[in-house]
C-alpha positions in Angstrom: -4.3 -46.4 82.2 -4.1 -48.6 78.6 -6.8 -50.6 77.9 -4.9 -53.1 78.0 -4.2 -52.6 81.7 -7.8 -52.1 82.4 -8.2 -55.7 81.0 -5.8 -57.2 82.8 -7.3 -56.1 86.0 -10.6 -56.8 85.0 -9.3 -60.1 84.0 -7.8 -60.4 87.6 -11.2 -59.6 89.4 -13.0 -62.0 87.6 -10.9 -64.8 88.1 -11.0 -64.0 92.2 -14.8 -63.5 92.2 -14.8 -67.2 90.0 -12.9 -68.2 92.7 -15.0 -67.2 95.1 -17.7 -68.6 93.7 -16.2 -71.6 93.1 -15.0 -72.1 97.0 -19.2 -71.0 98.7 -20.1 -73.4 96.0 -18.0 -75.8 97.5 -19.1 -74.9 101.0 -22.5 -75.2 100.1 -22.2 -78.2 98.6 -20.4 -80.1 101.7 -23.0 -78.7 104.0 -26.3 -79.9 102.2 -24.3 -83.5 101.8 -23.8 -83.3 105.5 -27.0 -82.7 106.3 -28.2 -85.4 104.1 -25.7 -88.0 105.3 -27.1 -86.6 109.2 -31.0 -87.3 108.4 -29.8 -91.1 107.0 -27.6 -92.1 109.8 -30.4 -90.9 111.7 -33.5 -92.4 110.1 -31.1 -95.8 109.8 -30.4 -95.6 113.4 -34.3 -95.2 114.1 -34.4 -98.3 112.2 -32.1 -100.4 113.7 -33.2 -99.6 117.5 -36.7 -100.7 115.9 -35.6 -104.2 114.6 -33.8 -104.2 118.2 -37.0 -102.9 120.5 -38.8 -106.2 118.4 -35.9 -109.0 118.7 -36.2 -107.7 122.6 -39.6 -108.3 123.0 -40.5 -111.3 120.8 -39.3 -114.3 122.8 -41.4 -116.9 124.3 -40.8 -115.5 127.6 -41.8 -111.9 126.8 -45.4 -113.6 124.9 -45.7 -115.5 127.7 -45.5 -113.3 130.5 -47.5 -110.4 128.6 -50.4 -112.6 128.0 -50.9 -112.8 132.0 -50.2 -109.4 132.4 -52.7 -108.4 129.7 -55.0 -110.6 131.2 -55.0 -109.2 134.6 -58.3 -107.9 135.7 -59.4 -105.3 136.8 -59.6 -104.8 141.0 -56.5 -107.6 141.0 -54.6 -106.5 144.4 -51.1 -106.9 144.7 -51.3 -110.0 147.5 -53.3 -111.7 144.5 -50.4 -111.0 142.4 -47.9 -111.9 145.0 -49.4 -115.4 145.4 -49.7 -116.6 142.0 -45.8 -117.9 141.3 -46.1 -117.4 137.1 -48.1 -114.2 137.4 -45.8 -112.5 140.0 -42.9 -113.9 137.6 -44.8 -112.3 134.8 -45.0 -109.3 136.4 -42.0 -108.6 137.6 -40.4 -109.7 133.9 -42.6 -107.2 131.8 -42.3 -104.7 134.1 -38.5 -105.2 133.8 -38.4 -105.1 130.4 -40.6 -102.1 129.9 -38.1 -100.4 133.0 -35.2 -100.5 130.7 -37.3 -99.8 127.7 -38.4 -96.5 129.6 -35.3 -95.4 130.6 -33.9 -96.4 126.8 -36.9 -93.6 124.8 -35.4 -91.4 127.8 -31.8 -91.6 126.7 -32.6 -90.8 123.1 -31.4 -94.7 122.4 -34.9 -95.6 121.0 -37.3 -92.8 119.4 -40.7 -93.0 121.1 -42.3 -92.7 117.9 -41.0 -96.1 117.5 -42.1 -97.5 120.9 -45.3 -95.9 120.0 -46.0 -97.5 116.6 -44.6 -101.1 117.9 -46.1 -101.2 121.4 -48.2 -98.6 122.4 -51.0 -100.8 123.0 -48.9 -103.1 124.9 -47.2 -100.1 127.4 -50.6 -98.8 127.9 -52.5 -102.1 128.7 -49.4 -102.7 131.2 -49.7 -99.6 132.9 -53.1 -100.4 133.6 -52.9 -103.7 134.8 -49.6 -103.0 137.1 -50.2 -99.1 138.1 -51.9 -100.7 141.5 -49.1 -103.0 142.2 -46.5 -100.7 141.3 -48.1 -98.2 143.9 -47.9 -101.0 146.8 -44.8 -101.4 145.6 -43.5 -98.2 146.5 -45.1 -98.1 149.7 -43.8 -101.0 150.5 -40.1 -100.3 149.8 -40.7 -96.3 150.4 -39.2 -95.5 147.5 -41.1 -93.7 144.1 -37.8 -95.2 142.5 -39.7 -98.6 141.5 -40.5 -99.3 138.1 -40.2 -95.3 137.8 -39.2 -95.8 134.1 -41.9 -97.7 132.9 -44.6 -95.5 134.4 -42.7 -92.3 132.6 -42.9 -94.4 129.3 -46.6 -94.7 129.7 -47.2 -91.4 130.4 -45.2 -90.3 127.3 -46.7 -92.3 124.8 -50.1 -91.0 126.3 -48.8 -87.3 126.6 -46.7 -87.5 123.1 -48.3 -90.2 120.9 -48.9 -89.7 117.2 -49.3 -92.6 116.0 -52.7 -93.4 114.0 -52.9 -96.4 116.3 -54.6 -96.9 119.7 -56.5 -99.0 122.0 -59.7 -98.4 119.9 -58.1 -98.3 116.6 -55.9 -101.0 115.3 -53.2 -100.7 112.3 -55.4 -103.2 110.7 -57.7 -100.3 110.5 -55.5 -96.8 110.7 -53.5 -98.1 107.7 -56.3 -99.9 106.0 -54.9 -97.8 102.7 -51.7 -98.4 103.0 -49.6 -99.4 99.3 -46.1 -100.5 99.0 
């Protein structure tokens, strides 16, 4: 074998290993970009069932009706509840709401986490306030399928919640340090 043979193949090998290179590169590339492109869509689409879960909830009828439920007391039966028109109305309209919000965190449409942040309080102080009447509820119609999705939300922002907000601490004080 010449030299200049051994060159030539030498040549040859290097331009397939360049090659090679060139393509996991390539590869490599494409798959971090995925990735990337993956954690945005995601975060974007975190943000738009957010802005979504809000426009949902803040209408006059949502404010109105949570105001009663939140202001529910304790011992309330569910005749009590029955009998007053705007708080049965309330009631049923929250509970409603929450339902399809439930079953919404369940089918991966809205991350918890957001529920959480934006109405953790809210769900919890529900749950409270309606767990009774929910109960007679589904001895009444013997069936546990009533309002079933509401009570699982509650119990998975309790079970799952990490947001630095809760019924004793408010985001007024959690994120007290927050900067832009």
């Amino acid at each position: 074998m010449t030299s200049k043979e051994a060159f030539e193949q030498i040549a040859a090998v290097d331009l397939s290993t360049v090659a090679n290179i060139a393509t996991a590169l390539t590869v490599l590339t494409a798959v971090v970009f995925g990735l990337i492109e993956m954690r945005c869509a995601r975060q974007e689409r975190e943000e738009r069932a957010a802005f979504v879960a809000v426009q949902a909830i803040l209408t006059p009828a949502w404010m109105q009706s949570m105001t009663l439920v939140q202001a529910i007391s304790e011992g309330t039966t569910a005749s009590q509840i029955e009998a007053d028109p705007r708080l049965f109305q309330a009631v049923q309209s929250i509970a409603c709401i929450l339902e399809s919000l439930g079953y919404a965190v369940f089918a991966r449409m809205v991350p918890l986490n957001v529920v959480d942040e934006l109405l953790g309080g809210t769900v919890r102080i529900a749950w409270r306030n309606l767990h009774g009447y929910v109960e007679y509820e589904r001895e009444r119609a013997g069936s546990k399928k009533n309002w079933e999705w509401f009570q699982w939300l509650a119990e998975q922002i309790d079970r799952h919640s990490k947001a630095r907000t809760s019924l004793a601490l408010g985001a007024h004080e959690a994120y007290r340090d927050w900067r832009p």
